[in-house]
C-alpha positions in Angstrom: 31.2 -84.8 -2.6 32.4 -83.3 0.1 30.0 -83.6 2.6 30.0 -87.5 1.8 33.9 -86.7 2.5 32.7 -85.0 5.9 30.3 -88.1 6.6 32.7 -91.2 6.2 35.6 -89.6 8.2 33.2 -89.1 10.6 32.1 -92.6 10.6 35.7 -93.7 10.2 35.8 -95.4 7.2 39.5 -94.4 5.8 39.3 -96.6 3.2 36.2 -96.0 1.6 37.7 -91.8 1.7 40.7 -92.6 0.2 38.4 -94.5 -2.9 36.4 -91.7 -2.9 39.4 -89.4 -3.5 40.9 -91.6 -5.7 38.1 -92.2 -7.8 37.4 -88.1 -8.2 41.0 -87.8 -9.5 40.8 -90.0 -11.9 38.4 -88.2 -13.7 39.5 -84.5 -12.4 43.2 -84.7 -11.8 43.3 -80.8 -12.0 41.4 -80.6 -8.9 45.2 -79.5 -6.8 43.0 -79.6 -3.2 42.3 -83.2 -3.2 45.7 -84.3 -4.3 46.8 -82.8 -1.4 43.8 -84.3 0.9 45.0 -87.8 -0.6 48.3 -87.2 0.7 47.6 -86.0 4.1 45.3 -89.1 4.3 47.8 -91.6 3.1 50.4 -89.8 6.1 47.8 -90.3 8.4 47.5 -94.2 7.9 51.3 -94.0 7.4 51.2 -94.4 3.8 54.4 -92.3 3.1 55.4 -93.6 -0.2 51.7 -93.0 -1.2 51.7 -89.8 0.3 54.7 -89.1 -1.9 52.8 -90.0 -4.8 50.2 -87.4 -4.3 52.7 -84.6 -3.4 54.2 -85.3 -6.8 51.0 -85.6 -8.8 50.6 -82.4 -7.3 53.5 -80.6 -8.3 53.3 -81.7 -11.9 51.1 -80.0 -12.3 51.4 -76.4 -10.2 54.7 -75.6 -8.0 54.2 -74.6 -4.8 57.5 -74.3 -2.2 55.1 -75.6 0.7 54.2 -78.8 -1.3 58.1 -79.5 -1.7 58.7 -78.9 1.7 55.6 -81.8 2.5 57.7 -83.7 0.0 60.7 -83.7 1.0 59.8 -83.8 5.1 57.7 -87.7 3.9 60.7 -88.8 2.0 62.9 -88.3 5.0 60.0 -89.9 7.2 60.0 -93.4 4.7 63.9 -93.0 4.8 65.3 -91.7 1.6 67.8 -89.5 3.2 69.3 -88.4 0.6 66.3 -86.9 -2.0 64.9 -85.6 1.1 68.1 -83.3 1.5 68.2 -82.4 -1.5 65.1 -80.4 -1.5 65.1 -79.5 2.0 68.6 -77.7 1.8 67.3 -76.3 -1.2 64.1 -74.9 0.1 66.6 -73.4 3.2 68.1 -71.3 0.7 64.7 -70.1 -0.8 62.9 -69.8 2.7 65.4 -69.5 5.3 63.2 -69.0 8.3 60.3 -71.7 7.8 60.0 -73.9 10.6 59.0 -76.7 9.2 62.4 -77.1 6.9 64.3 -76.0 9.7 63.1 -79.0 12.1 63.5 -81.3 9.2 67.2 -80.5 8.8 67.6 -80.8 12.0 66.3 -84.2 12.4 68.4 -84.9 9.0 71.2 -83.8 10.9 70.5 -86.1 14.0 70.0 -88.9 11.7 73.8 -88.4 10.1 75.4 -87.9 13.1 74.4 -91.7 14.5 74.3 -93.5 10.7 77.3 -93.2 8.8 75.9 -94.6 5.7 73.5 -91.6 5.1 76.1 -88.7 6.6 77.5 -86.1 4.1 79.2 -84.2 7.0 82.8 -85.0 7.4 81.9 -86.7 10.6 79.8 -87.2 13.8 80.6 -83.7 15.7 80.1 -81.8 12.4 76.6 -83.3 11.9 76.1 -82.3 15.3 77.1 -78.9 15.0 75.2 -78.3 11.9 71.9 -79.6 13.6 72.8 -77.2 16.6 72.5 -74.6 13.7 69.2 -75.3 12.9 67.2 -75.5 15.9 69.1 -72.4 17.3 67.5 -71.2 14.4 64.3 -72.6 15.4 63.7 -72.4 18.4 64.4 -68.6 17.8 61.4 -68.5 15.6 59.1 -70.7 17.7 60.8 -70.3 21.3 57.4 -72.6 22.8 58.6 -75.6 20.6 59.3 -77.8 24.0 60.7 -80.7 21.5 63.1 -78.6 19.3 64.8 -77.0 22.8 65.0 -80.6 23.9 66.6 -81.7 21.4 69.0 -78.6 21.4 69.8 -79.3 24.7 70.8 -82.4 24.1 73.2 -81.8 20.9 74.6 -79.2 23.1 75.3 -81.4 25.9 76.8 -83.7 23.4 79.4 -81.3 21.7 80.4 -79.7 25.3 78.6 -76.7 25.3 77.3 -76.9 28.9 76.7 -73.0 29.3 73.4 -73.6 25.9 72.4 -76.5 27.3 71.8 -75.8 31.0 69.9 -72.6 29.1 68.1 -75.3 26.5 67.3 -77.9 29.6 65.9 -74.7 32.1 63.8 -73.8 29.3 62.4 -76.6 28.3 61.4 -77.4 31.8 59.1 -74.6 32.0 57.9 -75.3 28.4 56.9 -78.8 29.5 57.0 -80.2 32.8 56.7 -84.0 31.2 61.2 -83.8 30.5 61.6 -85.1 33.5 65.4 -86.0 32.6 66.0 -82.0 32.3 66.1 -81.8 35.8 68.9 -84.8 35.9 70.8 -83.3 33.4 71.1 -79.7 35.0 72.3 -81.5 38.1 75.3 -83.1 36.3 75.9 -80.1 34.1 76.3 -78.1 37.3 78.1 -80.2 39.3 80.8 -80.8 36.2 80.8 -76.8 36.6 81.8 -77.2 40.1 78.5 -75.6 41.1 77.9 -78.0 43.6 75.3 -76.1 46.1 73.1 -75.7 43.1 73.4 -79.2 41.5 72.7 -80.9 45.1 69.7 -78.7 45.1 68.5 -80.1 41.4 69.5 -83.8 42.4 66.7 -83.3 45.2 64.1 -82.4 42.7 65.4 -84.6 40.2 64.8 -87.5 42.8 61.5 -86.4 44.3 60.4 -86.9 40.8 61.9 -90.2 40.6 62.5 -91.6 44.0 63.1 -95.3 42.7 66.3 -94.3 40.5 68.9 -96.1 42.5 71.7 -94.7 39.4 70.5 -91.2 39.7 70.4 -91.6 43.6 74.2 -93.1 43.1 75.2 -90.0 40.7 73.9 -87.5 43.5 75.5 -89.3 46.1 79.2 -89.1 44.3 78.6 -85.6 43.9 78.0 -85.3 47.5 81.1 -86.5 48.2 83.3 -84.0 46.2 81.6 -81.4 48.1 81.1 -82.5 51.8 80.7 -79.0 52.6 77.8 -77.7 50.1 76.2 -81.0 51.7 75.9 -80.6 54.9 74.9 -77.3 54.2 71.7 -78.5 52.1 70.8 -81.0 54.9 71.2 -78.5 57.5 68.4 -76.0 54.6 66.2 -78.8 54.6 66.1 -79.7 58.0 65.6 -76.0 58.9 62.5 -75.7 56.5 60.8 -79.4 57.7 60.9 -77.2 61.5 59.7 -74.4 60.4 56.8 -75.7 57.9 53.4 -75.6 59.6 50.6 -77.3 58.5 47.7 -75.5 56.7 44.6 -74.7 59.3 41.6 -76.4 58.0 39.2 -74.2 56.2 35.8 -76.1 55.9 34.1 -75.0 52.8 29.7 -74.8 52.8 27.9 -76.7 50.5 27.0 -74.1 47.8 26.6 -73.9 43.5 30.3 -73.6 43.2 31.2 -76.5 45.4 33.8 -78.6 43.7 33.0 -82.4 44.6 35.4 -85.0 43.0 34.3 -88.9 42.1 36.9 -91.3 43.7 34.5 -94.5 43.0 31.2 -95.9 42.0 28.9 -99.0 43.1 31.1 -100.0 45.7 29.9 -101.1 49.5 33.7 -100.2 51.2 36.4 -98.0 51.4 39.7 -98.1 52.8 41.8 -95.2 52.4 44.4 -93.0 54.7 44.5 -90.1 55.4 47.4 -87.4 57.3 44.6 -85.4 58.9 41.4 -85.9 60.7 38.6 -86.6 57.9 34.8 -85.8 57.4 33.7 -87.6 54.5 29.3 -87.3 53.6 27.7 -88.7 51.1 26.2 -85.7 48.7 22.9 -85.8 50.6 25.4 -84.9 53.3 24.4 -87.6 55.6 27.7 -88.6 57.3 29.8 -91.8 56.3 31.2 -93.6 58.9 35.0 -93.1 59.2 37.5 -95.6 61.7 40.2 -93.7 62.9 
């Protein structure tokens, strides 16, 4: 059974699995595994309400905390807020330093602080503060969890806690170089600090990353006007590194084993690129390829 399991996932055929599954249970519902391969199957295909199903079937039939916690994280996932709580909070008490509850209340948390209609905090800022909570929490347990420490940056920015989120936003940056918007955000937290020489400094990186963001080139610009000082001090540092920056010398490397060549086309007759520096291009025979300057 299995390897026919093994066979149609491999050929893609989801449905035909999920039969399969189905059809085993029926006659061997004891068989816990596959209950639990149903509902990982049905999450995959985001099936959560049938995913909820199998989790159940499950646990009727043998308790297990981690099956709760898959529980209760799909009920939140297909939006019943409020039985997902239930047993997450619960589990929190029995397994206080599980991941996986942790970023679920924390989501929970998120969740309550924009919708009113599923809070039980007694408003906004406490739902906040309680999410804080738990992904301090977590991202002390898992500090390379690049979207937990994003997301704690963020609450913290939003209660006023600039101090944990510059920390949250500088981490997460070296976690994960795709949060772009860190860099923006440590440039306003340190210029609302007063730290103007250092949030100048971000703005710069935060605009070489993305140059067309007439806003963000607005917000750095208003900064530089509360401190004309600090910036004419960082165009006078950048001028003085663009004189003193030389170019690399040219360092032809032999044709050998470990020669790295990189593919730019293939099957085309022309070519029109630029380039900053004088350019020998061959084909790999190494027969030249003609080059207008």
């Amino acid at each position: 059974f299995q390897l026919k399991i093994v066979k149609l996932f491999a050929e893609g055929r989801v449905l035909e699995i999920e039969e399969a599954v189905t059809s085993r249970l029926e006659k061997q519902p004891d068989q816990l595994d596959f209950w639990l391969e149903l509902a990982d199957l049905r999450k995959s295909q985001g099936n959560y309400a049938g995913a909820v199903a199998a989790y159940q079937a499950y646990l009727d039939r043998k308790d297990d905390w981690k099956v709760r916690t898959a529980l209760g994280l799909s009920l939140e996932q297909m939006g019943k807020f409020g039985e997902g709580e239930k047993i997450l909070r619960k589990l929190n008490g029995e397994h206080p330093d599980q991941p996986a509850i942790l970023w679920g209340l924390a989501r929970l948390c998120l969740y309550q602080s924009k919708w009113k209609t599923i809070r039980t905090q007694a408003s906004p800022q406490v739902a906040l503060q309680e999410a804080k909570k738990f992904l301090l929490a977590l991202t002390g347990l898992k500090s390379e969890f690049a979207l937990a420490t994003w997301q704690l940056a963020e609450v913290c920015r939003a209660l006023g806690d600039r101090d944990r989120a510059l920390k949250a936003y500088e981490e997460v940056v070296h976690q994960d170089g795709s949060y772009k918007l860190a860099h923006r955000y440590i440039a306003k937290l340190l210029a609302e600090k007063g730290e103007y020489g250092q949030a100048l400094a971000k703005y710069e990186q935060a605009m070489a990353i993305e140059p067309d963001d007439q806003p963000l080139k607005k917000e750095a610009q208003q900064v530089a006007l509360k401190a004309p000082k600090e910036a004419q001090k960082r165009q006078a540092e950048r001028f003085e590194q663009w004189t003193k920056w030389k170019p690399p010398e040219e360092t032809i490397v032999a044709p050998s084993a470990v020669t790295v060549r990189v593919g730019l086309f293939n099957e085309i007759s022309r070519l029109l690129f630029r380039s900053a520096s004088e350019l020998q291009v061959t084909t790999p025979a190494l027969t030249p390829v003609t080059v207008l300057a």
